[in-house]
C-alpha positions in Angstrom: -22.0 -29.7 -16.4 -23.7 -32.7 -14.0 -24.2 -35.2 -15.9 -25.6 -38.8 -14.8 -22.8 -40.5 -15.1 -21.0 -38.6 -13.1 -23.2 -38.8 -10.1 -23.7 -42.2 -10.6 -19.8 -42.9 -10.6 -19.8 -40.6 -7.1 -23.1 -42.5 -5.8 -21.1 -46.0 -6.6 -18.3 -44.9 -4.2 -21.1 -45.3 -1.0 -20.4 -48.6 -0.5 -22.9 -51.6 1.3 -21.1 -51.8 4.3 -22.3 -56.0 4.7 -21.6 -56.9 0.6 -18.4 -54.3 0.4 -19.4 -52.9 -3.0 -20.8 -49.6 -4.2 -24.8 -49.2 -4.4 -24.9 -48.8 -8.1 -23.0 -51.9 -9.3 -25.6 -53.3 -6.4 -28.4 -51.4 -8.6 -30.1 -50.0 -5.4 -30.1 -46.9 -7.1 -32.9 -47.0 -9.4 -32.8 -43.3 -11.0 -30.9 -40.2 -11.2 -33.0 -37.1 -12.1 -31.1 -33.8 -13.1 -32.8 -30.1 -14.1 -29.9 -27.9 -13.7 -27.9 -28.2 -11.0 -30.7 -29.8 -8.9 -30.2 -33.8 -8.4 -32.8 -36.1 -7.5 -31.7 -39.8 -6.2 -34.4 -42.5 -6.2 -33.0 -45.5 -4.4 -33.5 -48.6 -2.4 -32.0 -50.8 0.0 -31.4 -54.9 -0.1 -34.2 -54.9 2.7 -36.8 -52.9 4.0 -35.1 -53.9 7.8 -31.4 -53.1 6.5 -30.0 -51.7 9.7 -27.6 -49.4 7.7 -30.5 -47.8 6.0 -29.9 -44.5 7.7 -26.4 -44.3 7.2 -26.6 -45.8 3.8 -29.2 -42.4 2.9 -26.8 -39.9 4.3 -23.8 -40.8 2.4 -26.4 -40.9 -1.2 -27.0 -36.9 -0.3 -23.5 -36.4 0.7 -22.1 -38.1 -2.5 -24.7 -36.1 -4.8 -23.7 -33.1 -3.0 -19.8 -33.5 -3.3 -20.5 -33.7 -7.0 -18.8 -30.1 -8.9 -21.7 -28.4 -10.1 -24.7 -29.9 -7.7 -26.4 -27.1 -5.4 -29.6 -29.0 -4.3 -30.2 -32.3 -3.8 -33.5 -34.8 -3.1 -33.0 -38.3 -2.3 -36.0 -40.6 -2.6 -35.7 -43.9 -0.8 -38.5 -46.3 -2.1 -39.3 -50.1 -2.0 -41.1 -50.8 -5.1 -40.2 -52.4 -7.1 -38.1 -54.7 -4.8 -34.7 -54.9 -4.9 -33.3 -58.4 -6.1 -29.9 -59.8 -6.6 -30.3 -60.0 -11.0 -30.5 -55.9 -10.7 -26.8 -55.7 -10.0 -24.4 -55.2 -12.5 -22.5 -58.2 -14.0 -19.1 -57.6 -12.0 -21.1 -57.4 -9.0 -22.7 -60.5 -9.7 -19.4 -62.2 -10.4 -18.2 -60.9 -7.7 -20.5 -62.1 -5.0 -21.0 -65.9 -6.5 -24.2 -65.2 -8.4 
């Protein structure tokens, strides 16, 4: 059964190749949508210019798509709301000095 937290945990091992940690301990991923064994990723990036944007997108499908159970996949990158250093997660926060 796909579950969020599992494709959260496989989304989280894409990691910002600039700040060195996954994207959802960064909280660029905003949701995870599941009907069956259909996926839908809404996520961001720390910039609307973020030169690893494209790579950064391919490796969210790929990592939905490696998870057991998970035959279709949508990612959704948006920019609204904004993404901001308080939406990561407390170790990442600790982690980068904030």
């Amino acid at each position: 059964m796909v579950t969020e937290e599992i494709v959260r945990d496989a989304l989280n091992l894409v990691e910002d190749p600039e700040l060195m940690m996954g994207i959802v301990d960064l909280g660029l991923v905003y949701e995870v949508q599941i009907e069956d064994s259909k996926v839908k990723v809404i996520f961001t990036l720390t910039s609307m210019g973020c030169p690893v944007g494209p790579w950064i997108a391919e490796q969210v499908d790929l990592a939905a798509r490696g998870v057991d159970g998970v035959e279709e996949v949508e990612t959704d990158l948006v920019f609204s709301p904004p993404w901001n250093p308080e939406m990561m997660s407390d170790d990442a926060k600790f982690a980068l000095g904030f």
